[in-house]
Gaussian input, Z-matrix of N, CA and C with variables (Angstrom, degrees):
# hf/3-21g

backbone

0 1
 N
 C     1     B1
 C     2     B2     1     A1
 N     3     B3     2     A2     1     D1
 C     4     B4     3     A3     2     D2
 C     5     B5     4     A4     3     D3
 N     6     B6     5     A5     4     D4
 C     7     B7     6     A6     5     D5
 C     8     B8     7     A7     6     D6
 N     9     B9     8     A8     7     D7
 C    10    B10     9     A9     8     D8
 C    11    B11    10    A10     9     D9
 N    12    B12    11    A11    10    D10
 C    13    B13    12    A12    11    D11
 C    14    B14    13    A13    12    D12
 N    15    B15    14    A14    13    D13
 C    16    B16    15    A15    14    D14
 C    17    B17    16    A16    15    D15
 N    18    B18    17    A17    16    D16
 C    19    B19    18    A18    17    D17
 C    20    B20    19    A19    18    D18
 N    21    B21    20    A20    19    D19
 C    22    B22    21    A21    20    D20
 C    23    B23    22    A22    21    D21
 N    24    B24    23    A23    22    D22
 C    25    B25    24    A24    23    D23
 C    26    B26    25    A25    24    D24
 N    27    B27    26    A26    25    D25
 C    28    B28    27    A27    26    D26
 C    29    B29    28    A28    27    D27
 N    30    B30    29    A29    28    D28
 C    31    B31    30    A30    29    D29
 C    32    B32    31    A31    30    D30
 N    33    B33    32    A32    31    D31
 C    34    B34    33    A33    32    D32
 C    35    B35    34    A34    33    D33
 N    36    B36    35    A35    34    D34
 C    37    B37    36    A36    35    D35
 C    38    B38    37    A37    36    D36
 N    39    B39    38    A38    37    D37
 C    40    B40    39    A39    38    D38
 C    41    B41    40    A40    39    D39
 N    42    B42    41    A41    40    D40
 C    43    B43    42    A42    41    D41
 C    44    B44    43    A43    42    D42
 N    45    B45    44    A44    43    D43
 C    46    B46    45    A45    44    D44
 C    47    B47    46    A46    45    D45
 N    48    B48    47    A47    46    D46
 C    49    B49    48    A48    47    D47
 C    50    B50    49    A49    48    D48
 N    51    B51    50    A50    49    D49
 C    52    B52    51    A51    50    D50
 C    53    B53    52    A52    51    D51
 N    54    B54    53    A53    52    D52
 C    55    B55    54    A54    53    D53
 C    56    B56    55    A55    54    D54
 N    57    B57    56    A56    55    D55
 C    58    B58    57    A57    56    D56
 C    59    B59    58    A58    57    D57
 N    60    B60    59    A59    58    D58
 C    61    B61    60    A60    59    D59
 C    62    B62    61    A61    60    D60
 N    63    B63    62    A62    61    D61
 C    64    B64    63    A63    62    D62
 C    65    B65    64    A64    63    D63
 N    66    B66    65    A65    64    D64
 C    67    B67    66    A66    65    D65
 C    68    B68    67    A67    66    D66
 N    69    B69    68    A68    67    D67
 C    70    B70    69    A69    68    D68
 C    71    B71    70    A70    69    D69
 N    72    B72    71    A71    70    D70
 C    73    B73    72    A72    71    D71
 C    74    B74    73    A73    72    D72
 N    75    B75    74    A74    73    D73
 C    76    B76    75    A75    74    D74
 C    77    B77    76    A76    75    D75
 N    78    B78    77    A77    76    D76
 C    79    B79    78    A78    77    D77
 C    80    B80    79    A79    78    D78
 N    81    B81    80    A80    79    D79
 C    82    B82    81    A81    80    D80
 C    83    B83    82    A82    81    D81
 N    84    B84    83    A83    82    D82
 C    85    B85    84    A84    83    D83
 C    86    B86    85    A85    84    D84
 N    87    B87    86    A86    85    D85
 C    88    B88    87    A87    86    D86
 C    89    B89    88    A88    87    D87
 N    90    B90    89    A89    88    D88
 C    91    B91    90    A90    89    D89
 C    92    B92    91    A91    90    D90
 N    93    B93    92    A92    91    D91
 C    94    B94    93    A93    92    D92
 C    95    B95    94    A94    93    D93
 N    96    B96    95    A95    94    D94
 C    97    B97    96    A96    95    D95
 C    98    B98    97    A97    96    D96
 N    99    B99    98    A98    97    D97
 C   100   B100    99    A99    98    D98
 C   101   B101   100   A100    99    D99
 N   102   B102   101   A101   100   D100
 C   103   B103   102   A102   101   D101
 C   104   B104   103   A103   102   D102
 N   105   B105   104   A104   103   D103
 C   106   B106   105   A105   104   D104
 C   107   B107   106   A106   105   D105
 N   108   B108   107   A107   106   D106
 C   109   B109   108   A108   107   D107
 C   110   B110   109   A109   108   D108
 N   111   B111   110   A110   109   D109
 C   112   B112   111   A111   110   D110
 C   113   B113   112   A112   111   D111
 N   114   B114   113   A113   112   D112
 C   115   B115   114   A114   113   D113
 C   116   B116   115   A115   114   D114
 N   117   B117   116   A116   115   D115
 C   118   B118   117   A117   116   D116
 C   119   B119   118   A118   117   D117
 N   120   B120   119   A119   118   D118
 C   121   B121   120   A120   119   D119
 C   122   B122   121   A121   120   D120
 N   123   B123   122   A122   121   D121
 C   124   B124   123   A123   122   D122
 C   125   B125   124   A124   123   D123
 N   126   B126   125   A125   124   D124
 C   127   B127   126   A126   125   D125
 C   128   B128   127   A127   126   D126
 N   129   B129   128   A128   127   D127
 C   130   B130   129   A129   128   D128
 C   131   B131   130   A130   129   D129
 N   132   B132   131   A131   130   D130
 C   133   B133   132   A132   131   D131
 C   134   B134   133   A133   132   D132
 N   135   B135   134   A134   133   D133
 C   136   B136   135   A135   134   D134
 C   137   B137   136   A136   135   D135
 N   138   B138   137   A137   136   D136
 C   139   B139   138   A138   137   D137
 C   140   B140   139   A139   138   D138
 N   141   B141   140   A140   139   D139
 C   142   B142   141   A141   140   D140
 C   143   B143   142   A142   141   D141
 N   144   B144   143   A143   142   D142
 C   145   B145   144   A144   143   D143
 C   146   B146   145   A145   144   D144
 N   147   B147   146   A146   145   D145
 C   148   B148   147   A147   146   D146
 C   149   B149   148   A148   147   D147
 N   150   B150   149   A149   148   D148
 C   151   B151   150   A150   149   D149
 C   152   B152   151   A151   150   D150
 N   153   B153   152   A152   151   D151
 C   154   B154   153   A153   152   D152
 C   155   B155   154   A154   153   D153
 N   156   B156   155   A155   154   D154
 C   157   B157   156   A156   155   D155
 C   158   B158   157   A157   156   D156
 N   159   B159   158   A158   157   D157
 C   160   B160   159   A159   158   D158
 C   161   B161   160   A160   159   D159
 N   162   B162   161   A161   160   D160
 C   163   B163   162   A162   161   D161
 C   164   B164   163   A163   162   D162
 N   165   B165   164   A164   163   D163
 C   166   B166   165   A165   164   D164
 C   167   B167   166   A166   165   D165
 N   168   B168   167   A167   166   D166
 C   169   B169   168   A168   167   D167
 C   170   B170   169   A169   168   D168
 N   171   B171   170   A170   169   D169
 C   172   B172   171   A171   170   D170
 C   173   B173   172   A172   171   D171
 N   174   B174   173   A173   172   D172
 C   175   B175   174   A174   173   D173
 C   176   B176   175   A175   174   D174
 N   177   B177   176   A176   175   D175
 C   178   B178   177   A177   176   D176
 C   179   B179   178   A178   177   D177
 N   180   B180   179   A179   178   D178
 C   181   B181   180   A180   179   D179
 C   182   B182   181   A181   180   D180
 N   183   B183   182   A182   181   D181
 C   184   B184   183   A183   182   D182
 C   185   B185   184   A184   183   D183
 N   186   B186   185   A185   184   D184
 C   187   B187   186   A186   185   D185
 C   188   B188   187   A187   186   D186
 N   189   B189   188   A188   187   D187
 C   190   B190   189   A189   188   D188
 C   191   B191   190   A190   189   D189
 N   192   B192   191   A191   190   D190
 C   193   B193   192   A192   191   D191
 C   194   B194   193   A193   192   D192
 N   195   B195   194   A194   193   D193
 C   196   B196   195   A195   194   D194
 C   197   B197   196   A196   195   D195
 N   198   B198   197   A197   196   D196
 C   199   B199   198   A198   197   D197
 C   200   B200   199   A199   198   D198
 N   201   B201   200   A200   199   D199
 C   202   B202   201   A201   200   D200
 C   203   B203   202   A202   201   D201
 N   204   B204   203   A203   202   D202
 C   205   B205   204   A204   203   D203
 C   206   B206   205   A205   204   D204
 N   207   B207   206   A206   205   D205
 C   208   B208   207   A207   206   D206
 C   209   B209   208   A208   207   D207
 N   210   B210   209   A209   208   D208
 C   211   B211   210   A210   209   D209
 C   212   B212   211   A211   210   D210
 N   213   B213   212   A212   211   D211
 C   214   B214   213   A213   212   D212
 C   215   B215   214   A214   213   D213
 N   216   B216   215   A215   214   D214
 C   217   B217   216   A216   215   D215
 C   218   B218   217   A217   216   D216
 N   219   B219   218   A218   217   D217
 C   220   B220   219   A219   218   D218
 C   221   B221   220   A220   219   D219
 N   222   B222   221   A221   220   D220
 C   223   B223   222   A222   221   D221
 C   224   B224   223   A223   222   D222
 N   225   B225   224   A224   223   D223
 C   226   B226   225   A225   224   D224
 C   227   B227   226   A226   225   D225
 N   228   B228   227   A227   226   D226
 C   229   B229   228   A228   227   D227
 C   230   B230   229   A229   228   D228
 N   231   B231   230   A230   229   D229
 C   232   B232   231   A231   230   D230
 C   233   B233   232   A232   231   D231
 N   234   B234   233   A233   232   D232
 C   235   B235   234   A234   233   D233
 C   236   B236   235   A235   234   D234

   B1=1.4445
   B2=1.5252
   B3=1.4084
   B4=1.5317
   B5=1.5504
   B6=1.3695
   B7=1.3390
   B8=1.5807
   B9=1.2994
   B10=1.3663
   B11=1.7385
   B12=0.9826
   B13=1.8707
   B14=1.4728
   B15=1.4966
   B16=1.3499
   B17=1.2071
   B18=1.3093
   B19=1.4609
   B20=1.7104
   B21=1.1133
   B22=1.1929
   B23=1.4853
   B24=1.4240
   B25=1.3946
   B26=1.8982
   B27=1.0502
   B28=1.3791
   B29=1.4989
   B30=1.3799
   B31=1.5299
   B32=1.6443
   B33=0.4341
   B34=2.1662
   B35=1.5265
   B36=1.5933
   B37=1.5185
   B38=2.2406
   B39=1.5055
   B40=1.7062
   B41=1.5948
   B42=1.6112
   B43=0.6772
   B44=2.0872
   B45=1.3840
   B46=1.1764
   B47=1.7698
   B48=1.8163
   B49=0.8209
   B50=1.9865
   B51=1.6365
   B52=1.4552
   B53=1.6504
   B54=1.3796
   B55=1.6210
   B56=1.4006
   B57=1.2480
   B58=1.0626
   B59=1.3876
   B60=1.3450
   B61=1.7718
   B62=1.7025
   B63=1.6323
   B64=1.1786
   B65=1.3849
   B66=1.4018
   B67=1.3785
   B68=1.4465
   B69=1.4804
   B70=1.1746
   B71=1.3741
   B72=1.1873
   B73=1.7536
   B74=1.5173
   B75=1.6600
   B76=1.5345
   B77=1.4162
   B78=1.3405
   B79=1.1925
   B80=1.6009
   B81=1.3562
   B82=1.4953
   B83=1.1724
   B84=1.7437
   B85=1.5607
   B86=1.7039
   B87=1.5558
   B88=1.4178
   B89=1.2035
   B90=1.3679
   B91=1.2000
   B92=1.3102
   B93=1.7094
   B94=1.0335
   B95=1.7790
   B96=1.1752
   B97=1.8334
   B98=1.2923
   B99=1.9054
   B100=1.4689
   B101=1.4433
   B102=2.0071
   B103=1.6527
   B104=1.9549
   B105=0.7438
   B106=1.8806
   B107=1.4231
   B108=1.0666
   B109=1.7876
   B110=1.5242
   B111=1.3774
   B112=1.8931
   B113=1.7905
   B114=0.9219
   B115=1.6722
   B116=1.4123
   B117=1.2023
   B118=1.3656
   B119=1.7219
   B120=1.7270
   B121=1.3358
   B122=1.3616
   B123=1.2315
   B124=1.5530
   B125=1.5236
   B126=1.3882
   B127=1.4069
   B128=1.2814
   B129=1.4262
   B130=1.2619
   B131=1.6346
   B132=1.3321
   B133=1.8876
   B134=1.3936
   B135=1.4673
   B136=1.5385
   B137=1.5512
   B138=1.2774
   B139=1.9296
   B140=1.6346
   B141=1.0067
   B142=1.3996
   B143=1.6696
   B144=1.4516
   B145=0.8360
   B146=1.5999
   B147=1.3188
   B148=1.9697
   B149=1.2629
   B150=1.0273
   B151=1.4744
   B152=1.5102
   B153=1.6430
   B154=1.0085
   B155=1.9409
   B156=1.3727
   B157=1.7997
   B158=1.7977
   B159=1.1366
   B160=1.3789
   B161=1.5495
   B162=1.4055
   B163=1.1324
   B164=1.8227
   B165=1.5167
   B166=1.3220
   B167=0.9655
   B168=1.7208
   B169=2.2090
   B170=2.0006
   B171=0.9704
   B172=1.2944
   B173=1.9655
   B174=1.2696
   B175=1.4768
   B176=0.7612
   B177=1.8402
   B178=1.0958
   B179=1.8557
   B180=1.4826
   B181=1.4096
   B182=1.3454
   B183=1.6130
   B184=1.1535
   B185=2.1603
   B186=1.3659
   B187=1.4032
   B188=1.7343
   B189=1.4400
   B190=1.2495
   B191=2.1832
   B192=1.2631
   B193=1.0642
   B194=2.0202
   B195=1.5681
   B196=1.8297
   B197=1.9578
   B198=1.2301
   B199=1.8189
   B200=1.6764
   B201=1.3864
   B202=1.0625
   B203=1.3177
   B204=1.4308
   B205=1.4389
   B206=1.7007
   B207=1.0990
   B208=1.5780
   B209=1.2821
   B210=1.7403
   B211=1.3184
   B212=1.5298
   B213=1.0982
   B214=1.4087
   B215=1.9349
   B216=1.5049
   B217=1.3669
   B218=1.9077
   B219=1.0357
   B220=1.5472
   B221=1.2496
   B222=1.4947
   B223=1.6773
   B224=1.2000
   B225=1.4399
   B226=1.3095
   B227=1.3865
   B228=1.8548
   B229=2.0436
   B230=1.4448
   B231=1.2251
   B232=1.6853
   B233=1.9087
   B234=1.5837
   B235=1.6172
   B236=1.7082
   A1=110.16
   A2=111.45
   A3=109.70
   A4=116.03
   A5=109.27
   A6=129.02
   A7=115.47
   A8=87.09
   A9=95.89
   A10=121.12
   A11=98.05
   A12=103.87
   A13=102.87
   A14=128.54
   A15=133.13
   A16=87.15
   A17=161.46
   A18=175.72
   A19=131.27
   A20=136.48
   A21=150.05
   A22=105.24
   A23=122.03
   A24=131.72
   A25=99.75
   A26=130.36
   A27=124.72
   A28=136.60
   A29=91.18
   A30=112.04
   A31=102.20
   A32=107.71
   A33=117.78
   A34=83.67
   A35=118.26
   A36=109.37
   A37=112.72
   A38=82.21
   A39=112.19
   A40=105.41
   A41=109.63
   A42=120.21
   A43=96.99
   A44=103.63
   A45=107.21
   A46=109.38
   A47=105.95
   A48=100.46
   A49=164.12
   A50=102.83
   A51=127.36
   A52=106.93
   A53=113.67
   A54=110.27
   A55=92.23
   A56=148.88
   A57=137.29
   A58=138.24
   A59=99.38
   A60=120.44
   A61=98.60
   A62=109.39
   A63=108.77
   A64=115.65
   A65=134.41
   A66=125.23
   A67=120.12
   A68=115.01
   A69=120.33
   A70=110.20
   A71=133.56
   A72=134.07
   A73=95.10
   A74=94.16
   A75=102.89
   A76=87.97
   A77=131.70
   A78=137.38
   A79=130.75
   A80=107.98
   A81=115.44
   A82=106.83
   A83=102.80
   A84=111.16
   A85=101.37
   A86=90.85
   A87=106.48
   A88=125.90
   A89=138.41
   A90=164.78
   A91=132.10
   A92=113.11
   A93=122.16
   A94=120.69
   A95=99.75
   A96=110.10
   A97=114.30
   A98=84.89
   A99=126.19
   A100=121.05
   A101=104.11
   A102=95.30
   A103=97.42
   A104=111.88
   A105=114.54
   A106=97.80
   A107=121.27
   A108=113.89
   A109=91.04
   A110=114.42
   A111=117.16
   A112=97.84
   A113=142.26
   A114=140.84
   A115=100.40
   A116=137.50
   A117=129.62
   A118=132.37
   A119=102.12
   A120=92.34
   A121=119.38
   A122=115.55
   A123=130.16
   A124=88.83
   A125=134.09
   A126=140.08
   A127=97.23
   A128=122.99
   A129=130.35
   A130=128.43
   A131=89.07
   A132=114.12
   A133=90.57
   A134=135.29
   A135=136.56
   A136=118.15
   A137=86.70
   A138=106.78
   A139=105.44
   A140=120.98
   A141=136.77
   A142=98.27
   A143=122.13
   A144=111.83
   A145=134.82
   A146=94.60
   A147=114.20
   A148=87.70
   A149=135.41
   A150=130.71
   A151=114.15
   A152=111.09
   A153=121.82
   A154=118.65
   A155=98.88
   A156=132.93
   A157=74.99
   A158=141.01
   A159=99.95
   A160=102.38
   A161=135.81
   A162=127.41
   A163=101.74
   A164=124.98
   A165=112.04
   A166=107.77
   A167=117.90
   A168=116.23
   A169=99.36
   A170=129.80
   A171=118.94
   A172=86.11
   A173=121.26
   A174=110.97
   A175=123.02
   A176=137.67
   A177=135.77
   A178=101.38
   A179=98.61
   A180=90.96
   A181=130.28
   A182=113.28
   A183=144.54
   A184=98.07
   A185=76.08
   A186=87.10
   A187=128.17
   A188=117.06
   A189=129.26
   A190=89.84
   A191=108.01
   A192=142.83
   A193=100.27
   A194=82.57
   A195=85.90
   A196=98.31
   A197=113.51
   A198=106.35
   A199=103.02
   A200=152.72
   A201=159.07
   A202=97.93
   A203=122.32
   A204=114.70
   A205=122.27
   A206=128.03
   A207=138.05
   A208=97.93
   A209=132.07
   A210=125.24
   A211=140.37
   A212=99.01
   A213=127.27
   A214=103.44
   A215=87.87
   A216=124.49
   A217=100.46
   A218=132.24
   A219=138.58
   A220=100.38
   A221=117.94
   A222=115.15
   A223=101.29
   A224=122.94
   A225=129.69
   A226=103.90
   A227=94.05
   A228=95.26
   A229=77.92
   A230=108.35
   A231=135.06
   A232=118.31
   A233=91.71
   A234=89.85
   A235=119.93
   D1=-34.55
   D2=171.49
   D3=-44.25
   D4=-58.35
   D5=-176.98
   D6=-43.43
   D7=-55.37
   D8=-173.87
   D9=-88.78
   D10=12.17
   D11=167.97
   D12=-135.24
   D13=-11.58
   D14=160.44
   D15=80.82
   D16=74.63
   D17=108.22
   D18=-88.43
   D19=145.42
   D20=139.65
   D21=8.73
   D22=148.14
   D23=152.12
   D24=-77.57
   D25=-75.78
   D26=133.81
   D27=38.30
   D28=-63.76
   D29=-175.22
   D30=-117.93
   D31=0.61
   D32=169.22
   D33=-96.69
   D34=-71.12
   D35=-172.12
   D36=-23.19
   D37=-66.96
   D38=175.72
   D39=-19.44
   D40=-69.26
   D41=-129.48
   D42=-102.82
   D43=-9.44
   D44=170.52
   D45=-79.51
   D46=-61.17
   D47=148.79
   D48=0.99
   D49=-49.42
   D50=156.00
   D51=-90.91
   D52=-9.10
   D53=168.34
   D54=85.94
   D55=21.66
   D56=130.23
   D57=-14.60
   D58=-80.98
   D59=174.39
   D60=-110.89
   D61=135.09
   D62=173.20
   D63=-111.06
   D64=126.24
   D65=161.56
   D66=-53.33
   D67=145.13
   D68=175.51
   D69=-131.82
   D70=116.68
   D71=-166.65
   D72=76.10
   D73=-115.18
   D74=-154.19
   D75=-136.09
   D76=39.19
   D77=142.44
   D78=-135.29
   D79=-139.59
   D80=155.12
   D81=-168.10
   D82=142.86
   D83=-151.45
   D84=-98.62
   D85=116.14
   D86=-176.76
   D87=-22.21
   D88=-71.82
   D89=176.67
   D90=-46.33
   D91=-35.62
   D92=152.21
   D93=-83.25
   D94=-27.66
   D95=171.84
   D96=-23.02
   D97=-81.55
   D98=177.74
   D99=-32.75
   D100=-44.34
   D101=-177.90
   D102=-99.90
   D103=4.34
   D104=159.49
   D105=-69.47
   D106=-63.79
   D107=-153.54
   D108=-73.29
   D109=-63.98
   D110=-179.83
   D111=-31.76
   D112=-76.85
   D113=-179.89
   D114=-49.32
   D115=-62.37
   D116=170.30
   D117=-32.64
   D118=-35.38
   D119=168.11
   D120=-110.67
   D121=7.04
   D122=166.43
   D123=-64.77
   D124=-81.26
   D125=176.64
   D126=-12.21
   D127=-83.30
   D128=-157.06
   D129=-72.13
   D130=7.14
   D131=-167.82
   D132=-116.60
   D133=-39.21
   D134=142.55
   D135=-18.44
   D136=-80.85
   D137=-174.44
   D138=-49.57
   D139=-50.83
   D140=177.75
   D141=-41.75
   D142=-89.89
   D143=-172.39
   D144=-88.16
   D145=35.37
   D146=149.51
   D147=-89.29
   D148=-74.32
   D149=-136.63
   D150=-60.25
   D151=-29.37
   D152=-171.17
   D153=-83.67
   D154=-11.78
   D155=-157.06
   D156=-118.86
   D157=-45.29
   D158=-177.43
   D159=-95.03
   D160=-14.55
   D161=-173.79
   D162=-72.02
   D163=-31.13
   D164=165.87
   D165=-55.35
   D166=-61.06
   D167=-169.02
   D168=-39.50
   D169=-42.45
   D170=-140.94
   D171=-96.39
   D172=-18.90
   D173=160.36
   D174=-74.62
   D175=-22.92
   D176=-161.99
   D177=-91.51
   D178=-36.70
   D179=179.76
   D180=-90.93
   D181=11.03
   D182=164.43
   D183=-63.69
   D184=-84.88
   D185=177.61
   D186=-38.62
   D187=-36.12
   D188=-155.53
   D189=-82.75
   D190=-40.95
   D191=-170.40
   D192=-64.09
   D193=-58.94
   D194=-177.43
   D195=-61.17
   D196=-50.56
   D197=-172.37
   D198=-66.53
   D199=-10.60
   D200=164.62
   D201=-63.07
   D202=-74.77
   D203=-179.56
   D204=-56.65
   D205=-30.63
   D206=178.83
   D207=-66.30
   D208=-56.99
   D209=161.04
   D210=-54.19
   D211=-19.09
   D212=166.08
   D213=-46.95
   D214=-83.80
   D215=-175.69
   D216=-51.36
   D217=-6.65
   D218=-179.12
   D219=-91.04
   D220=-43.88
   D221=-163.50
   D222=-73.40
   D223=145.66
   D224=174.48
   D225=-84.54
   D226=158.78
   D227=-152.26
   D228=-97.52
   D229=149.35
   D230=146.97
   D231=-53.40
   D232=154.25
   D233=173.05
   D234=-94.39

């Protein structure tokens, strides 16, 4: 299975482990492996780029937020 996903004994461990790839007997059957891990890092290539698409949203409204208050702070206060 190393071979054939080009990875770690290690990271097969890992990755059986999270229930990824399941052994069956005294191996693991290629074919189904292959499209476990292929869906597995689609998943994780998903998550990735939410995280990265909301970590911009939450700068932008950081920012939009910081020039609101600076304008804020321009208007002269009332009595």
């Amino acid at each position: 299975m190393t071979l054939h996903l080009d990875c770690s004994r290690a990271y097969i461990g890992k990755l059986e482990a999270e229930g990824v790839i399941q052994r069956q007997g005294d191996g693991f059957p290629l074919d189904q492996s292959r499209v476990a891990y292929l869906r597995y890092l689609r998943r994780e290539r998903r998550q990735s780029s939410r995280s990265e698409a909301d970590a911009a949203h939450v700068a932008a409204m950081t920012a939009c937020f910081r020039e609101r208050c600076n304008l804020l702070m321009l208007l002269p206060k009332g009595n």
